[in-house]
N, C-alpha and C positions, 0 to 999 in steps of 0.2 A: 778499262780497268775499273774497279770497284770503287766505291766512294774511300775518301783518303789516303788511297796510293801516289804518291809525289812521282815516283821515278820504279822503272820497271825495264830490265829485260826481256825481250821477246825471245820467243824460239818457235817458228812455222814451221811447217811441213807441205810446201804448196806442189811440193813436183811429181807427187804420187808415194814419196820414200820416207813415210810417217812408219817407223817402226812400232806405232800401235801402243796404246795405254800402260798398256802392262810391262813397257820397256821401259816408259816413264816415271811409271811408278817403282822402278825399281833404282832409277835414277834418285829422282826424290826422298826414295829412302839412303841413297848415302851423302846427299847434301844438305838432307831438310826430315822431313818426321815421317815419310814413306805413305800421303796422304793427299793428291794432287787436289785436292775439294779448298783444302785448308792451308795455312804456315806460310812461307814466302814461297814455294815453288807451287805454282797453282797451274789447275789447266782451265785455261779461259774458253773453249769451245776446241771441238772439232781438230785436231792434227792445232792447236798453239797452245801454246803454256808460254808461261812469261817467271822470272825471278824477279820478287820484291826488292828493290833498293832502297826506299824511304817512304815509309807509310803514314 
């Protein structure tokens, strides 16, 4: 996680069943600013993304 993220959500995709960026991002746009780079839903690499709890 980034420098001063305290607490964070994961969400992997290790089993092959990563429905892809563009699912995500559209996730992200209805819980957060539709922008996985930035905001509390970020994509940390490759098939994870994680939600910010205390930054």
């Amino acid at each position: 996680m980034g420098k001063g993220i305290t607490s964070a959500i994961s969400v992997r995709f290790n089993d092959g069943t990563d429905p892809g960026n563009a699912v995500m991002i559209r996730i992200d746009a209805m819980i957060d600013d539709g922008e996985v780079t930035i905001g509390a839903f970020r994509r940390l690499a490759a098939e994870r993304y994680y939600w910010i709890v205390v930054e």
